[in-house]
LOTORLUM-417845 format. One record per residue: residue in one letter; x, y, z of N, C-alpha, C, O in turn. Coordinates in steps of 0.02 Angstrom, whole numbers, padded with zeros to 5 digits, always signed. Layout:
BEGIN
AXYZXYZXYZXYZ...
# end
This chain:
BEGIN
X-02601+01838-00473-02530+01837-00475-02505+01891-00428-02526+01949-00434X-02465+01876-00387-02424+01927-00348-02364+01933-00368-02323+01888-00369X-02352+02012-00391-02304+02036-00402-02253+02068-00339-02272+02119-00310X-02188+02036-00319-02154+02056-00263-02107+02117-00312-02105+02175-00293X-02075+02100-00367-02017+02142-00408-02048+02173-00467-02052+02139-00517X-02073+02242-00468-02107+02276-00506-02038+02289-00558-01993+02326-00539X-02035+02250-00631-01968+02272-00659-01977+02350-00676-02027+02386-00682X-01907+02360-00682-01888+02435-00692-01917+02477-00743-01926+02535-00725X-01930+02463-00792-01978+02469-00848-02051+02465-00853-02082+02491-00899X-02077+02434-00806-02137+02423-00779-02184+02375-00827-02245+02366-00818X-02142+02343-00884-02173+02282-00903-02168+02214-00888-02116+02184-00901X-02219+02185-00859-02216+02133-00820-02210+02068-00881-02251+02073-00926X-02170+02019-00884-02173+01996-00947-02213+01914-00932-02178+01877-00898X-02257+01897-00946-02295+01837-00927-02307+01810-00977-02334+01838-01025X-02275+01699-00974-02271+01661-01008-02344+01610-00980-02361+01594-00923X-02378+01592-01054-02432+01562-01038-02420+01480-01074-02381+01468-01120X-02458+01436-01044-02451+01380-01092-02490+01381-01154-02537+01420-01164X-02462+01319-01213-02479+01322-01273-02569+01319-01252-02593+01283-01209X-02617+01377-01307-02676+01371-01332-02698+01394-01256-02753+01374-01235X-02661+01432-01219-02707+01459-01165-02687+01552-01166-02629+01567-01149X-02725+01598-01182-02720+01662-01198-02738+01717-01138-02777+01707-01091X-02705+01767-01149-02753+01815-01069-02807+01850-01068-02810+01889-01116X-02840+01851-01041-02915+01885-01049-02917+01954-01031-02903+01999-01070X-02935+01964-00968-02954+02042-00926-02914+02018-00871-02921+01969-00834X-02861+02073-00873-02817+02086-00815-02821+02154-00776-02808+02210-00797X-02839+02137-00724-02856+02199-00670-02814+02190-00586-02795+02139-00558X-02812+02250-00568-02784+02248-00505-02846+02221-00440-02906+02234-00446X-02826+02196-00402-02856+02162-00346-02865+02198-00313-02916+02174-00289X-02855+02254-00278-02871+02329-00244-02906+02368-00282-02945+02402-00249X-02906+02377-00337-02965+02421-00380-02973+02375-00430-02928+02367-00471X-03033+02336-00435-03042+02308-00510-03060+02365-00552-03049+02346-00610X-03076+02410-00552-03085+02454-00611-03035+02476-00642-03041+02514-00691X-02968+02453-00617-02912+02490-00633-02901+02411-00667-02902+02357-00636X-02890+02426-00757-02872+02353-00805-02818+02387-00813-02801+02446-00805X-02781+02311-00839-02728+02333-00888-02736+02293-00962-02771+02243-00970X-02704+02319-01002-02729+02295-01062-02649+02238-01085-02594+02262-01097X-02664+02174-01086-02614+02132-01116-02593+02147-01168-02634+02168-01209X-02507+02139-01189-02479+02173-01264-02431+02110-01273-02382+02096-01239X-02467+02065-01342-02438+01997-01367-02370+02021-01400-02369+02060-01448X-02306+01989-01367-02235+01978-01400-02241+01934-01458-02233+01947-01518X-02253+01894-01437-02238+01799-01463-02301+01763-01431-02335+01772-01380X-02300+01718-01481-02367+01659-01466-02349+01644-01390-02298+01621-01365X-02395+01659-01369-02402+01644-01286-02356+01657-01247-02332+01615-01208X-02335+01718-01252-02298+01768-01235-02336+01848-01201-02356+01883-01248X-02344+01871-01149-02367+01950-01162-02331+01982-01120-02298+01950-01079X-02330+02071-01122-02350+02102-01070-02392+02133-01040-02449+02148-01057X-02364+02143-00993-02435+02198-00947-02400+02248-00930-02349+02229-00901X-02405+02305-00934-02365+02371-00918-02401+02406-00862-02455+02435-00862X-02351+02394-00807-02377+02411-00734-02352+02477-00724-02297+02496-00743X-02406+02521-00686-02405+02601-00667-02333+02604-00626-02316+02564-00583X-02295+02663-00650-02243+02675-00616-02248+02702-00554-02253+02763-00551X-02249+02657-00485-02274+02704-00424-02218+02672-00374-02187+02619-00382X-02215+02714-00323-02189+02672-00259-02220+02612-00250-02282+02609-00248X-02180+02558-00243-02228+02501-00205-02217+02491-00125-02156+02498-00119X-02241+02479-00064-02226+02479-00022-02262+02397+00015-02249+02364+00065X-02309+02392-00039-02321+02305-00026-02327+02267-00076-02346+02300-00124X-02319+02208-00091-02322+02174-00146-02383+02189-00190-02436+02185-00158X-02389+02206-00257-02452+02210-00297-02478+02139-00325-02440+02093-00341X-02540+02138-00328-02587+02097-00335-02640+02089-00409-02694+02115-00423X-02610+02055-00435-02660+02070-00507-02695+02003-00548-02665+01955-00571X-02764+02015-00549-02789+01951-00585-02802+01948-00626-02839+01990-00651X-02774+01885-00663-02758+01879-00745-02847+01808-00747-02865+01766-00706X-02868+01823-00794-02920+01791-00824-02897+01744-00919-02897+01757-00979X-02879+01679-00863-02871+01662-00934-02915+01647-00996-02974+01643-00980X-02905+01637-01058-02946+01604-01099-02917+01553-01153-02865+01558-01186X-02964+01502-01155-02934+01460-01195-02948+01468-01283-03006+01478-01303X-02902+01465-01324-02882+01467-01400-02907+01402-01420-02910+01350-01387X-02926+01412-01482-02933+01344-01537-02869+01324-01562-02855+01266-01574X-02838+01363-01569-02768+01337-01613-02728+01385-01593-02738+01414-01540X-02665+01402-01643-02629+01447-01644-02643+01540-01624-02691+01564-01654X-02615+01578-01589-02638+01672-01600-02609+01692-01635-02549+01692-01650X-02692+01728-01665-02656+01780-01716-02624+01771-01767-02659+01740-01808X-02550+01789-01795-02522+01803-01858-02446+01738-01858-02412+01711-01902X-02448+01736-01794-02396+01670-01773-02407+01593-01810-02463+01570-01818X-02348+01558-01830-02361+01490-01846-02288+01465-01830-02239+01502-01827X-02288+01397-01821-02232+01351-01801-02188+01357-01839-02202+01349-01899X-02145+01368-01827-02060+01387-01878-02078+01290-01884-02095+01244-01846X-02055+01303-01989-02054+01238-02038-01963+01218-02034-01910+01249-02035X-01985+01156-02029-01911+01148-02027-01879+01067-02065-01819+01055-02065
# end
């Protein structure tokens, strides 16, 4: 994923499709440098990007993984 607009807050907010989850997210210039995904909402996260100058677009690869069902503590609003 290339990031051109580092938001101001530095959480990048990334929507995944249903029963597909994020794995190991690392920068593409240093893989040693991870970031650790933080679940909002069912297939929902962020990634909280280092507050730095950017002077070229950042580069970060997300490793997906696929779910059996539902994440976590989440279930379908009954209606």
């Amino acid at each position: 994923m290339v990031v051109f607009n580092r938001p101001i807050n530095g959480a990048l907010r990334i929507k995944t499709p249903s029963k597909i989850s994020l794995g190991k997210v690392y920068d593409l210039n240093n893989p040693k440098k991870t970031y650790t995904p933080e679940e909002i909402h069912r297939n929902e996260y962020f990634i909280h990007l280092d507050k730095e100058d950017l002077t070229a677009p950042k580069v970060i690869v997300i490793k997906h993984l696929r779910t059996g069902g539902e994440t976590k503590g989440y279930e379908k609003a009954k209606t």
